[in-house]
C-alpha positions in Angstrom: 46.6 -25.2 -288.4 46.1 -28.1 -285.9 48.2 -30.9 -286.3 46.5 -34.3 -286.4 47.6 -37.9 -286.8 47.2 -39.6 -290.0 45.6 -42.5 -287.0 43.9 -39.9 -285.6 39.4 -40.5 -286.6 38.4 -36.1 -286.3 35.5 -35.1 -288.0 35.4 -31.8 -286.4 36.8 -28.6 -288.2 36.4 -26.8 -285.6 40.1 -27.2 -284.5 42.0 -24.2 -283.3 45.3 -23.7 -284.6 48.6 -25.3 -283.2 46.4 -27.7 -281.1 47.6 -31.5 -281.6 45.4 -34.5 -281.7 47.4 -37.8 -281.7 47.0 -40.9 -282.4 43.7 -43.3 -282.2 41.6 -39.9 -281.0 38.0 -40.1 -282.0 36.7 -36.1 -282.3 33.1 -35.9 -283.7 31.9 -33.5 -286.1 30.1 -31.5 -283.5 32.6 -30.7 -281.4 35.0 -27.4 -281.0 38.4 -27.7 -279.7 40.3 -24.1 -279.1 43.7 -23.1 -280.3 47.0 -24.9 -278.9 45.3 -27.8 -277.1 46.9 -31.3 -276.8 44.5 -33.9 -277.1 46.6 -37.6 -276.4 46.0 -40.7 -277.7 43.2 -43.3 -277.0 40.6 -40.4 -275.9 37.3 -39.7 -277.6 35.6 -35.9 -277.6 31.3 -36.5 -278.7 29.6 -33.6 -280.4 28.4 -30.9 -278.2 31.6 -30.9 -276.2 33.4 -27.2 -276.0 37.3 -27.2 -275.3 38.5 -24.3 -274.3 41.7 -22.9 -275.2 45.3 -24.4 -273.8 43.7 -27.6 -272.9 45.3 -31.1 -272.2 43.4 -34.1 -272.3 45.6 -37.0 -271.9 45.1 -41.1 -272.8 42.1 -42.6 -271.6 39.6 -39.6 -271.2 36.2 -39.4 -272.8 34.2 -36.3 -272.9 30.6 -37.0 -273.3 27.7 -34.1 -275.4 27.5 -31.4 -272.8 30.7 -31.4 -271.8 32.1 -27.8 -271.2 36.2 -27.4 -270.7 37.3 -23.8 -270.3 40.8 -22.6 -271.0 43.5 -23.8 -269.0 42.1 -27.1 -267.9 44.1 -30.0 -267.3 42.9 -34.1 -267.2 44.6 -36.5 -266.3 44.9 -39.9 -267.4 41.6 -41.9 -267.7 39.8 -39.4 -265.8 35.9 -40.4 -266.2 33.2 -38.1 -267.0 29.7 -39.1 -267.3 26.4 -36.7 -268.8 23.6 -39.0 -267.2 23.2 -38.5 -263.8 20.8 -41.6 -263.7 22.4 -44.2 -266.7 20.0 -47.2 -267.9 20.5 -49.6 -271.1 18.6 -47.8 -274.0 16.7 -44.9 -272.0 17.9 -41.8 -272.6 17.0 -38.5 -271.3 15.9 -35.6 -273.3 18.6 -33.7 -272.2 22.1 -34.9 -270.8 23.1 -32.4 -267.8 26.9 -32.4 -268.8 29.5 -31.2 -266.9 30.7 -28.0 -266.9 35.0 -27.2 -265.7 36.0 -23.9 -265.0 39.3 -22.6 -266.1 42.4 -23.5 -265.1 40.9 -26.7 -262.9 43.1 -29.3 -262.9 41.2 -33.0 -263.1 43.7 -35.7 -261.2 44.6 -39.3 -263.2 41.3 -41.8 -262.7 39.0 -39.1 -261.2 35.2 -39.5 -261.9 33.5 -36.7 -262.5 29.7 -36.9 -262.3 27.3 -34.0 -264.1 25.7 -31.4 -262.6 
């Protein structure tokens, strides 16, 4: 079983067991997070986004739909992803490019990491 904060907000079941998901997290209900993951506070996973297994995520790190994280992957502290290549106030593409990182990457504190 994971173990989530009571001020945790996860929608997902897709949760593998012994990850943890602490406090003020936002998972949505599309989302899949593997098995023995820690997933700090103040972060935010969107539905479509894949977390591999044996992940860290730490404070401050949004992952956006299309998001891919395979096993092994470590982010550092407010490190920035973004799924729009070209962002404008209320136009949206048809399909966000997301951002794909490939096992055992490790993501330094406030890196941006654009799609594609």
């Amino acid at each position: 079983m994971p173990k989530i904060h009571p001020l945790a907000d996860v929608k997902s079941t897709s949760i593998g067991k012994d990850t943890r998901v602490w406090q003020f997290a936002v998972i949505f209900d599309g989302a899949v997070i593997g098995e023995n993951c820690n997933v700090c506070a103040h972060t935010l996973i969107e539905n479509g986004v894949s977390v591999g297994n044996n992940v860290t995520i730490k404070s401050g790190v949004f992952l956006w739909e299309g998001t891919v994280v395979a096993d092994g992957v470590f982010i550092g502290p407010n490190a920035t992803f973004t799924n729009d290549a070209l962002p404008r106030s209320k136009v949206y593409p048809e399909i966000f490019s997301g951002i794909t990182i490939k096992r055992g990457a490790s993501i330094g504190a406030n890196a941006t990491i654009l799609p594609g």
